[in-house]
C-alpha positions as CSV (number, residue, x, y, z in Angstrom):
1,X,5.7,53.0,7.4
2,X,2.6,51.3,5.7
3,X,0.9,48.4,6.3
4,X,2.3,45.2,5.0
5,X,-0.8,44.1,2.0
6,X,-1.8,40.3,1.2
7,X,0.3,41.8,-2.3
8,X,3.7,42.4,-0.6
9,X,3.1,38.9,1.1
10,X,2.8,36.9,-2.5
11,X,5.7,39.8,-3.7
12,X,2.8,40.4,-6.3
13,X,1.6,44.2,-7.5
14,X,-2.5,45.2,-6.9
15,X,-3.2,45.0,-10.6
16,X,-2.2,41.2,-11.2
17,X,-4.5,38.9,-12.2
18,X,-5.6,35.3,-10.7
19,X,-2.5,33.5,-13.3
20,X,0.1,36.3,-12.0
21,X,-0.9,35.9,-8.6
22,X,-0.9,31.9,-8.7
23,X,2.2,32.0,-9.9
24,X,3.4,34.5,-7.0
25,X,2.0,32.4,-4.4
26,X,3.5,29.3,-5.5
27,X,7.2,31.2,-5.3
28,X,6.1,32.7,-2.0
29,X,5.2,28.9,-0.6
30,X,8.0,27.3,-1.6
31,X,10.6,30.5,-0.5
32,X,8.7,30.2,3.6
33,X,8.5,26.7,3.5
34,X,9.8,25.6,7.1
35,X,11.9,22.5,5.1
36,X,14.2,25.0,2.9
37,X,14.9,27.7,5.6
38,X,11.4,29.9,5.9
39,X,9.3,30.2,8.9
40,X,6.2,28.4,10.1
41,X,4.8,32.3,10.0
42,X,5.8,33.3,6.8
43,X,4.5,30.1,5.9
44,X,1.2,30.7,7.2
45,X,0.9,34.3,6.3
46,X,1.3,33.3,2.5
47,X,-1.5,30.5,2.8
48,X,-3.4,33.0,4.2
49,X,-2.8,35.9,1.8
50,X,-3.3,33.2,-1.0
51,X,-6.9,32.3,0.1
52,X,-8.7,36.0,-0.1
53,X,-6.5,36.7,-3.0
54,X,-7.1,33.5,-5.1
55,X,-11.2,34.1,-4.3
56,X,-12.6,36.6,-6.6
57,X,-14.9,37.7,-4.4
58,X,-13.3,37.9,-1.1
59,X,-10.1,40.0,-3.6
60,X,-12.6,42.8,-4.3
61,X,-14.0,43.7,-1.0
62,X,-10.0,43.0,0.5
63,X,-9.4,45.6,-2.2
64,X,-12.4,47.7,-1.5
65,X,-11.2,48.1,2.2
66,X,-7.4,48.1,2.1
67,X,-6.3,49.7,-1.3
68,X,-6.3,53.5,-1.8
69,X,-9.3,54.8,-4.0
70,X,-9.0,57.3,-6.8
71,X,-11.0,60.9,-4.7
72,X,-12.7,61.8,-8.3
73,X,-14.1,60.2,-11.1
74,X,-12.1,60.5,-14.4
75,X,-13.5,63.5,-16.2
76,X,-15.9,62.9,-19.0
77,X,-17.3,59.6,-17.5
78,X,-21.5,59.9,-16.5
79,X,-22.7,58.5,-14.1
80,X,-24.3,55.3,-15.8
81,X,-21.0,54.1,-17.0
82,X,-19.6,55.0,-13.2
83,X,-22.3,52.7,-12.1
84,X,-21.6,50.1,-15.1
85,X,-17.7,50.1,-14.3
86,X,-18.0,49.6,-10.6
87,X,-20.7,46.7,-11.6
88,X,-17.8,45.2,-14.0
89,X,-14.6,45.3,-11.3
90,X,-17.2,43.7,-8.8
91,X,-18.5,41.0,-10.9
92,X,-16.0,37.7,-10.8
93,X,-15.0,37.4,-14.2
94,X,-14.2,34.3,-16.8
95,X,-10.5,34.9,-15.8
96,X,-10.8,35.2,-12.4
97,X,-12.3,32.3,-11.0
98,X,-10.2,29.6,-9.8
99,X,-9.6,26.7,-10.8
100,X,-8.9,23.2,-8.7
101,X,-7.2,19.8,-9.8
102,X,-9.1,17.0,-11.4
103,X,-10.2,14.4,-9.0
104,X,-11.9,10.9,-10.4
105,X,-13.3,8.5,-8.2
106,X,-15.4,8.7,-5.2
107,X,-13.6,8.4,-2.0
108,X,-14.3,6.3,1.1
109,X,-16.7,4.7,-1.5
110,X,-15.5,1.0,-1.2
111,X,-15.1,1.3,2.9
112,X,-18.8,2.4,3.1
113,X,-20.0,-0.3,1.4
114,X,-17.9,-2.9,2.8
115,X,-19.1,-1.4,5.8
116,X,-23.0,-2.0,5.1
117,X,-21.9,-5.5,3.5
118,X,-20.1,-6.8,7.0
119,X,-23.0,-4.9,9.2
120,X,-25.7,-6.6,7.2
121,X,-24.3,-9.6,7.3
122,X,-23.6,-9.6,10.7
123,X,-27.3,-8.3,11.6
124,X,-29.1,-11.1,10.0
125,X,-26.6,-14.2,10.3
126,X,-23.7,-13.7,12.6
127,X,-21.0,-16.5,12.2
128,X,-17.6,-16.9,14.2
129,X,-14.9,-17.3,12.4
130,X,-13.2,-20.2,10.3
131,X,-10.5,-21.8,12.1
132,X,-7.0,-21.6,10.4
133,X,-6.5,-24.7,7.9
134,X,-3.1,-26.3,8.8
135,X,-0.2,-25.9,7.0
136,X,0.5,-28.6,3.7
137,X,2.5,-32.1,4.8
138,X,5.9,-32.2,3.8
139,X,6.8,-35.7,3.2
140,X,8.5,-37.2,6.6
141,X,12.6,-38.1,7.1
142,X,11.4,-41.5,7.6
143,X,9.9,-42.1,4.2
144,X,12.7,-40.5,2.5
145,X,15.2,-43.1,4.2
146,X,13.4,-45.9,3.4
147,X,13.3,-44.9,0.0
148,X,16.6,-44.2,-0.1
149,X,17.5,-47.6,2.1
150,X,16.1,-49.2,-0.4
151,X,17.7,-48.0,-3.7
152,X,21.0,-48.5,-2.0
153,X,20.4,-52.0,-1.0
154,X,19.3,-52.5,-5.1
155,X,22.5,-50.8,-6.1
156,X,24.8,-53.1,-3.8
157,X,22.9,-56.0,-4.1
158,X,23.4,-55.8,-8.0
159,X,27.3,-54.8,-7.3
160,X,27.9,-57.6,-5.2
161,X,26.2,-60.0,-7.9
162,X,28.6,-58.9,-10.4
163,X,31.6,-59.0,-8.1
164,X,31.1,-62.6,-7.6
165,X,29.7,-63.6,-11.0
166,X,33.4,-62.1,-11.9
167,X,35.3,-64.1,-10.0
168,X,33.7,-67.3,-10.8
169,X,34.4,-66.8,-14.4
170,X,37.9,-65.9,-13.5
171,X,38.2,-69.3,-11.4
172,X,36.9,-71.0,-13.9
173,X,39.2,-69.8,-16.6
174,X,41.7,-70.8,-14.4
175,X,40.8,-74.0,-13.7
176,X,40.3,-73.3,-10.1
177,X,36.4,-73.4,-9.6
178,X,35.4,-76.6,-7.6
179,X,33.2,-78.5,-9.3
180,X,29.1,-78.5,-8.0
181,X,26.7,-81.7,-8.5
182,X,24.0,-80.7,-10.4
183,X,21.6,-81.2,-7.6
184,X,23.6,-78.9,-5.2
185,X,23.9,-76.0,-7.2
186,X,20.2,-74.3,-6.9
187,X,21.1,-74.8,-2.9
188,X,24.1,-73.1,-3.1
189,X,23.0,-69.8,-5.6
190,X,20.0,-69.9,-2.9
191,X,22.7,-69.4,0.1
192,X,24.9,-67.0,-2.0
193,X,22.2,-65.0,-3.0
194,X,20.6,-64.2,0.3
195,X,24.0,-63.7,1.9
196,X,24.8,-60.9,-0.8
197,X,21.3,-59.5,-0.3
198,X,22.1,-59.5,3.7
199,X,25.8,-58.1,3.0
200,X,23.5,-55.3,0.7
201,X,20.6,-54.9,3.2
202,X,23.3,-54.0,5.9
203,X,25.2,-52.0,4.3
204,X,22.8,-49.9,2.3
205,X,21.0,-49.0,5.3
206,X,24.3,-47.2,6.9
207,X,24.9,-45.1,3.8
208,X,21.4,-44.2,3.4
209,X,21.7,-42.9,7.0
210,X,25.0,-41.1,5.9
211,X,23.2,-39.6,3.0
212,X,20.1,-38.1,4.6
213,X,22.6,-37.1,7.6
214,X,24.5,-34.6,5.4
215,X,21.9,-33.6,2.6
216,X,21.4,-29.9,2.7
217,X,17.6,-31.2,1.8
218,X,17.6,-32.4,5.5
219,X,17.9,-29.0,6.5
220,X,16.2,-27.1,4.0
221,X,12.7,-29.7,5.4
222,X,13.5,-28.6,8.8
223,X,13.4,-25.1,8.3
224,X,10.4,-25.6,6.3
225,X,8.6,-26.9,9.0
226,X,9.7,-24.5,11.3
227,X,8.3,-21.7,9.9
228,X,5.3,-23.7,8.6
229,X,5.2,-24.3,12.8
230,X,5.3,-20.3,13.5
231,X,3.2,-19.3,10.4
232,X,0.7,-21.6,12.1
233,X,0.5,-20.3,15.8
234,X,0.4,-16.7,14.2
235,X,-2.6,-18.0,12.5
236,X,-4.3,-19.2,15.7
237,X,-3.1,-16.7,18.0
238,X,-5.2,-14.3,15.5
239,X,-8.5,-16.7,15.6
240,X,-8.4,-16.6,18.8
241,X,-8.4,-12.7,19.0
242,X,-10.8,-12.8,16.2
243,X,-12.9,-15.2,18.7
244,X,-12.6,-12.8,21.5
245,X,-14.2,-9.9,18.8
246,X,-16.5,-12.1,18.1
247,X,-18.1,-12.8,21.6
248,X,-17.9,-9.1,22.0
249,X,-20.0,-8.1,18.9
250,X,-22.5,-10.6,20.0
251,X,-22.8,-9.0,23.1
252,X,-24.2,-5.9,21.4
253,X,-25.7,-7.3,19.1
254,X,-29.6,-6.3,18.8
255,X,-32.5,-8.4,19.1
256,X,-33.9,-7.1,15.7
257,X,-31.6,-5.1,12.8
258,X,-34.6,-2.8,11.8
259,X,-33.3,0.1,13.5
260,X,-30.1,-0.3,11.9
261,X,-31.5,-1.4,8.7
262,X,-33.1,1.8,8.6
263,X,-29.9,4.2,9.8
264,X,-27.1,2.3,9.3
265,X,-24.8,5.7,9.7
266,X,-26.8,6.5,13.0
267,X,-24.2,7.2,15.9
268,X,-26.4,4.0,17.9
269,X,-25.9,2.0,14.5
270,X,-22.3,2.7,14.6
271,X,-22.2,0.9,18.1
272,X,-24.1,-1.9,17.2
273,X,-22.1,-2.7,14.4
274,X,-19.1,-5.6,14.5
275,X,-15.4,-4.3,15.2
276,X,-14.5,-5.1,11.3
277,X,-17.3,-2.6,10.2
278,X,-16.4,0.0,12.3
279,X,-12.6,-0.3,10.9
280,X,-14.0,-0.1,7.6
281,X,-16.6,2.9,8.3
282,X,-13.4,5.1,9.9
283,X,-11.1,4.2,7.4
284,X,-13.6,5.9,4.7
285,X,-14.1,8.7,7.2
286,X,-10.8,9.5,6.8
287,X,-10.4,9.1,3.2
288,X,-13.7,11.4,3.0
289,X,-11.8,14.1,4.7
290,X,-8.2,13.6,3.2
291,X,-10.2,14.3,-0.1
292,X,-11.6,17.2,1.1
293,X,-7.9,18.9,2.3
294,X,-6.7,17.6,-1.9
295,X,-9.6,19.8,-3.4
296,X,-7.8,22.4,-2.9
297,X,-4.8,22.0,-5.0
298,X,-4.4,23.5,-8.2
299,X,-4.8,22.2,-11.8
300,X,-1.6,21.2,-12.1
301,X,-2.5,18.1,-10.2
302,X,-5.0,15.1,-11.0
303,X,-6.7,13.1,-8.5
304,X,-7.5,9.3,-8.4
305,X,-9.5,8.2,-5.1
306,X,-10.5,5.0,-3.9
307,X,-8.8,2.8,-6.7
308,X,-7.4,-0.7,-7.3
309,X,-4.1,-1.0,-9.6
310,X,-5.4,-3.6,-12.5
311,X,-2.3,-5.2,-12.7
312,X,-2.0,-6.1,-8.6
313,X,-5.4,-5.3,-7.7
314,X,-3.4,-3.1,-4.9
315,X,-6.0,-1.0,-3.7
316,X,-5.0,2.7,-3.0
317,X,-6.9,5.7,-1.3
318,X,-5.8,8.1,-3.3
319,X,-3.3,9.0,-6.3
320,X,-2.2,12.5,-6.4
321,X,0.2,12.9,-9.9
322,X,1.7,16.9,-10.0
323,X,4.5,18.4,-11.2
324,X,7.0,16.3,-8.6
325,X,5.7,13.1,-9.7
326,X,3.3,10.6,-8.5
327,X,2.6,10.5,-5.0
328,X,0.2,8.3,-2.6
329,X,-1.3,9.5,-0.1
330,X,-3.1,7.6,2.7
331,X,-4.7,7.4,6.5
332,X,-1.7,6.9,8.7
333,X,-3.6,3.7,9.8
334,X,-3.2,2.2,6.6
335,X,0.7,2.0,6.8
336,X,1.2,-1.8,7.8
337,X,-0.9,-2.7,5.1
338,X,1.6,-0.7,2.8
339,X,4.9,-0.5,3.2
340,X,5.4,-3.9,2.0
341,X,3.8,-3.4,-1.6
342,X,5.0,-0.1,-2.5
343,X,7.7,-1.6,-4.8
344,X,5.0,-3.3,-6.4
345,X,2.5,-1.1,-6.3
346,X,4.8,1.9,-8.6
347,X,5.6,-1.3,-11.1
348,X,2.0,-2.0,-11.4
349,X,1.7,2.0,-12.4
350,X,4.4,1.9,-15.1
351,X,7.1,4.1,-13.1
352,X,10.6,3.3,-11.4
353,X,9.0,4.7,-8.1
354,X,6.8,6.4,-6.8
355,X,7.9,10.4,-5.7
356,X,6.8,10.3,-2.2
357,X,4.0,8.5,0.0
358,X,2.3,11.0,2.6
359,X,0.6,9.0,5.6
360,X,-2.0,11.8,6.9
361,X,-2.4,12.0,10.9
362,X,-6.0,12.5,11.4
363,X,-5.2,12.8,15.1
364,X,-7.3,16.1,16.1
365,X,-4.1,17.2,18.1
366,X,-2.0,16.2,15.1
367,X,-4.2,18.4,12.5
368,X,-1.2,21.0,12.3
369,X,1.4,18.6,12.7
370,X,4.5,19.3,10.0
371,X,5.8,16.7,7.6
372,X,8.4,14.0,9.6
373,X,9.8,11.9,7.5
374,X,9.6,8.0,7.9
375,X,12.1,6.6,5.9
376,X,13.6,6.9,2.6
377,X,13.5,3.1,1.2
378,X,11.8,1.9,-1.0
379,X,10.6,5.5,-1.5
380,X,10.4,8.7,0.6
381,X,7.7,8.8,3.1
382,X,6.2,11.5,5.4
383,X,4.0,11.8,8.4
384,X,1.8,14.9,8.0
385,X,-1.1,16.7,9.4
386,X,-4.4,17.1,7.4
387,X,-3.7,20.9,7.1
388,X,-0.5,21.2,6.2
389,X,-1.2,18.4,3.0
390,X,-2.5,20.7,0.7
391,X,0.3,23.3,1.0
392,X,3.1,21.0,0.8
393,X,2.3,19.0,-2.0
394,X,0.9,22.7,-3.8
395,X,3.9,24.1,-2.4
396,X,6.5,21.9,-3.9
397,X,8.2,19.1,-1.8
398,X,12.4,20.1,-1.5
399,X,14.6,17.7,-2.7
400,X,12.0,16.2,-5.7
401,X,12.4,17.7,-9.2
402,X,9.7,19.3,-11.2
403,X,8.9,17.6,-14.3
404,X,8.1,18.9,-17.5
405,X,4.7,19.5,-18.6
406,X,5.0,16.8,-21.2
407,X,5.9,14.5,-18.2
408,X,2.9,14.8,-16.1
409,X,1.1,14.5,-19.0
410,X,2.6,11.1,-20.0
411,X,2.4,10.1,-16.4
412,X,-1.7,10.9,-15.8
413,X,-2.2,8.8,-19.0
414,X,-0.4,6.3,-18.5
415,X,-2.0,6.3,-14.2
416,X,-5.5,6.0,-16.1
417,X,-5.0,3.3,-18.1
418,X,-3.3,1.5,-15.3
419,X,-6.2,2.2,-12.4
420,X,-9.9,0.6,-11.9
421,X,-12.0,2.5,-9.3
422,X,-12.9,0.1,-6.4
């Protein structure tokens, strides 16, 4: 029984070319992906068929070595055009060079230089940090019952005037009002007056009370404060963390910033440098690497990396738009930061969702690691392994539809116009 060829592998003949083949390998990857039923092997024996076959030059000599030859020349061919057809199949032609998806952007770009900005900055004028500013006042209970005291006390205090400026005028319709010498009646509208206004004071403070005791504002202020009160320790328990950092930084901090002035990249500079440049520094380290493992894709997929979304100013590592859809695709460090904006970060795009977000394990015992999915709301999400990125989105993602060319052309324009590159 013969060998098993990279050909029977991608179910493609010898004489196919690059377009055939790419087509072939794309059926093979998706038929022996582990997700719809394949085997990790299979998997990886397509992968590994596709790149010496998809390389023009690594094709020939796999040809060269594993294909059967022809024992004779055809008859009536010399020998110059022998030589000039052998020079033709070897050469890589227009046809058979591959080709890789668009990328835009330079990635890890922003993180480096935030990284020299915070290093710098640190080097020449180290500050601690601000203290947290405390929450805004919300007015107190007391000052809304006195308010409210006293535009009940006005309210009765008018009632009561007009109850008994009633019944006076009844009495004296009727004849019954006793009669008041004229030096006698300021004294008695005095003594009238300021018992109503004690009747009113009295009573307009125990309503007030009964107001503020059942307004739902009462309880609204309360829970107000409460989380203003939480909000606020959060706050301080991260200065004081942030203090901690800060103590150690200055600890290493060294006596002149020449040296990493001069290197900044250096593995000593690296040391030196504050905890918040470092985070910076590794987070474009791995966004330098995940666009490595997405230069491999095809040209059916465009690339956006290190970008802010105009409409947000979300900022996004990297923007991957294919036949499936729009996906986003980021350090597995950078999912806290996420997960709460990815609703808004697909409305700030233009699209109902986005198709998937991949969170890349840069772990070196996770670099093989196969997709785990994360959750499925607001959008699906997967935990992956640098190596296996490439061949899954390439591969096609099960459960996603393909779209239309038309589609993915709609969508790339309309991701251009909505991106600025940080």
């Amino acid at each position: 029984m013969s060998r098993e060829t990279y050909y029977d592998v991608l179910g493609a003949p010898p004489a196919s070319n690059l377009d055939d083949l790419k087509r072939a390998y794309r059926r093979a990857l998706r038929a022996s992906h582990p997700d719809v039923g394949g085997s990790a092997e299979s998997f990886r024996r397509v992968q590994e068929a596709w790149a010496v076959l998809g390389d023009a030059a690594r094709r020939s000599e796999y040809d060269r070595l594993n294909l059967p030859r022809a024992s004779a020349p055809p008859k009536g061919e010399t020998r110059r055009e022998r030589a000039s057809s052998r020079r033709t199949a070897d050469e890589p032609t227009a046809t058979a060079t591959p080709t890789f998806a668009t990328a835009h952007g330079h990635p890890g770009g922003y993180s480096r230089s935030r990284y020299l900005d915070i290093a710098r900055e640190w080097m020449l004028s180290p500050q601690p940090p601000t203290p947290p500013a405390k929450p805004p006042r919300i007015p107190h209970e007391r000052d809304r019952f006195l308010h409210m005291w006293g535009v009940v006390c006005l309210q009765l205090f008018v009632t009561f005037v007009l109850i008994v400026a009633g019944l006076a005028a009844i009495a004296a319709a009727a004849g019954n009002l006793p009669t008041i010498p004229t030096d006698a009646l300021f004294p008695v509208l005095r003594h009238v007056t300021i018992a109503l206004f004690g009747v009113a004071f009295l009573c307009g403070g125990a309503v007030a009370t009964l107001r503020l005791g059942t307004s739902p504002a009462r309880a609204e202020v309360r829970r107000v404060r409460a989380r203003n009160r939480d909000i606020y320790a959060g706050l301080w328990a991260a200065h004081a963390a942030d203090l901690r950092a800060f103590h150690e930084d200055l600890g290493r901090l060294p006596e002149s910033p020449d040296s990493f002035l001069r290197s900044p990249y250096s593995p000593e500079s690296v040391m030196v440098a504050p905890a918040a440049a470092q985070v910076e520094l590794a987070r474009a380290l791995a966004q330098e690497q995940i666009a490595g493992a997405l230069k491999s894709l095809s040209d059916e997929f465009t690339i956006w990396d290190d970008v802010r979304i105009r409409e947000t100013d979300a900022y996004a590592s990297h923007l991957v738009v294919g036949p499936q859809g729009l996906f986003l695709v980021e350090p597995l460090s950078e999912r806290p930061r996420l997960d709460p904006r990815l609703t808004e970060l697909a409305d700030a795009v233009g699209v109902a969702a986005l198709s998937g977000v991949l969170f890349v394990d840069l772990d070196p015992a996770a670099v093989n690691a196969p997709p785990a999915k994360l959750g499925e709301v607001p959008t699906l999400s997967w935990r992956i392994g640098i190596t296996r990125l490439a061949p899954m989105l390439g591969g096609g993602i099960h459960g996603i539809e393909r779209g239309e060319s038309w589609e993915v052309r709609q969508l790339v324009e309309r991701v251009a116009r909505r991106v600025a590159f940080a």
